[in-house]
N, C-alpha and C positions, 0 to 999 in steps of 0.2 A: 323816615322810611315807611310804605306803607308793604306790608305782607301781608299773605294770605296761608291760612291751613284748613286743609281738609280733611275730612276722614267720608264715611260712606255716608253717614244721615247729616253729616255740618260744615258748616265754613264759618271759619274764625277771620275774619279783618285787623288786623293790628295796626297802628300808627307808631309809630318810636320817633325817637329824637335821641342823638347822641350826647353821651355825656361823659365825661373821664374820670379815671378812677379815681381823683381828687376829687369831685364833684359825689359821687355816690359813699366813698370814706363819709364827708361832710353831712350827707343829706342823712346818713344813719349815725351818725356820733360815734364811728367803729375806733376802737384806742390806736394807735400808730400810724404806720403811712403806708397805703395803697402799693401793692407788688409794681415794677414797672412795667409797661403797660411793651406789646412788642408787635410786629406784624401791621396790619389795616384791616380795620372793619370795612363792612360793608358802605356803612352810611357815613362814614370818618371823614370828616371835612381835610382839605388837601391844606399841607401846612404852609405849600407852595402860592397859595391865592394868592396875597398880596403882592407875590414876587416876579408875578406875569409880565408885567410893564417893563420891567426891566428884563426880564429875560428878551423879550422883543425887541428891546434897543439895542441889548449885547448880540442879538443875530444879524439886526440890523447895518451895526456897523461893522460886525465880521466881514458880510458881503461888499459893504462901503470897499472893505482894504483886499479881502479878495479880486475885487473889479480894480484895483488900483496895482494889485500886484500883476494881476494877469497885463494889464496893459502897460507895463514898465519891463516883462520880459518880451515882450509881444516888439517891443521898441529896440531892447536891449539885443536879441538873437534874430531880430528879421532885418536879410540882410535887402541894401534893396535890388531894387529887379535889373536883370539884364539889359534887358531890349523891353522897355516898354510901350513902343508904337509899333501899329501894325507891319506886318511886312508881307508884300502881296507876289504872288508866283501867279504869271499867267505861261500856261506852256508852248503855248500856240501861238505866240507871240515873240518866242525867242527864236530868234536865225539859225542857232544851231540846232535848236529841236526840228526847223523846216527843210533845213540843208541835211546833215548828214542822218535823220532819222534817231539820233541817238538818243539818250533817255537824257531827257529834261533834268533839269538840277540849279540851284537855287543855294548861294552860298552867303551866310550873315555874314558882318564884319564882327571881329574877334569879340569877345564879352568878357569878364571877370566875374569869378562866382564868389562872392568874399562870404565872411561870417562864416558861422561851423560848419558842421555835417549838416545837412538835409535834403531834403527831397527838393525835387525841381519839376515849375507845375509849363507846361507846353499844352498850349491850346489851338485847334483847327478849325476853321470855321469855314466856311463852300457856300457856294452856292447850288451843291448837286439837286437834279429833280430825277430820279428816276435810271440812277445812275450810282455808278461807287466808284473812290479812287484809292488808292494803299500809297500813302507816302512812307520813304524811308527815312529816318535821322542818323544821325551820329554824330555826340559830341566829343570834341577832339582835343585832347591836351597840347596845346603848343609847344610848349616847353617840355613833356616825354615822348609827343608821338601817340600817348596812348587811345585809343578811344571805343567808346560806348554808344555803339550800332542797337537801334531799333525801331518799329516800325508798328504804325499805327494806319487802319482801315475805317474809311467814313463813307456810310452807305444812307441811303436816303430814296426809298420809295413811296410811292400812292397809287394808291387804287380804290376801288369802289366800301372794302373796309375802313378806309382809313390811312392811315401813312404807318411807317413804320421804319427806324432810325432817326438818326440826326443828323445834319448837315452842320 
């Protein structure tokens, strides 16, 4: 360790070198055995060095079996997907949106949601330029009738700043 002391008219430079209290007992011939020694010096070489290598291997393979857990529940609790191919709703193209004016509507064929609770991910996607459209859902329990009504809005302009939304 190298220090420094000062006072107003000096500077002292010290070099040290650590040594235990074994090592200073020995080097003065003092009769018995050195108090034990408690805390960290300064300059106290870490008792841990040689045990670095392997600390890195034990973190190593933590993440090994972490990455192997994650992906065994990932397998175990995701259920798979409903419907997954596109399914396209043109409005202006259905007879009864062009005949009776009435509001457009677009019905999947039934799905099963298996596996536990969770969320359920429904995605939109347009082709709007300069325009917005607000679809309705609701998914519907066959078997009690019940169902869960909601309603998602997808806007999509440009102009001279820039754009602004998603299609």
């Amino acid at each position: 360790m190298l220090s420094s002391e000062a006072t107003r008219g000096e500077i002292t430079w010290s070099l040290a070198e650590y040594i235990t209290g074994v090592q200073v007992w020995q080097a003065f011939k003092l009769p018995g055995s050195p108090p034990p020694a408690y805390g960290v010096f300064a300059n106290q070489p870490s008792p841990y060095g040689a045990s670095v290598a392997s600390s890195w291997s034990t973190w190593l393979w933590l993440n090994v079996g972490l990455a192997a857990l994650v992906l065994f529940l990932h397998d175990l609790f995701s259920g798979p997907g409903c419907i997954q191919r596109p399914l396209c709703f043109l409005p202006r193209a259905s007879l009864l949106y062009r005949a009776s004016r009435a509001r457009a509507r677009f019905v999947t064929p039934a799905f099963q949601l298996d596996g536990r609770d969770s969320n359920v991910k429904l995605s939109i996607h347009t082709d709007l330029d300069n325009n917005w459209a607000y679809f309705n859902f609701a998914l519907i329990n066959d078997k009690t009738g019940q169902a869960f009504d909601f309603g998602r809005e997808v806007s999509y302009y440009r102009d001279s700043d820039g754009s602004e939304g998603k299609r």
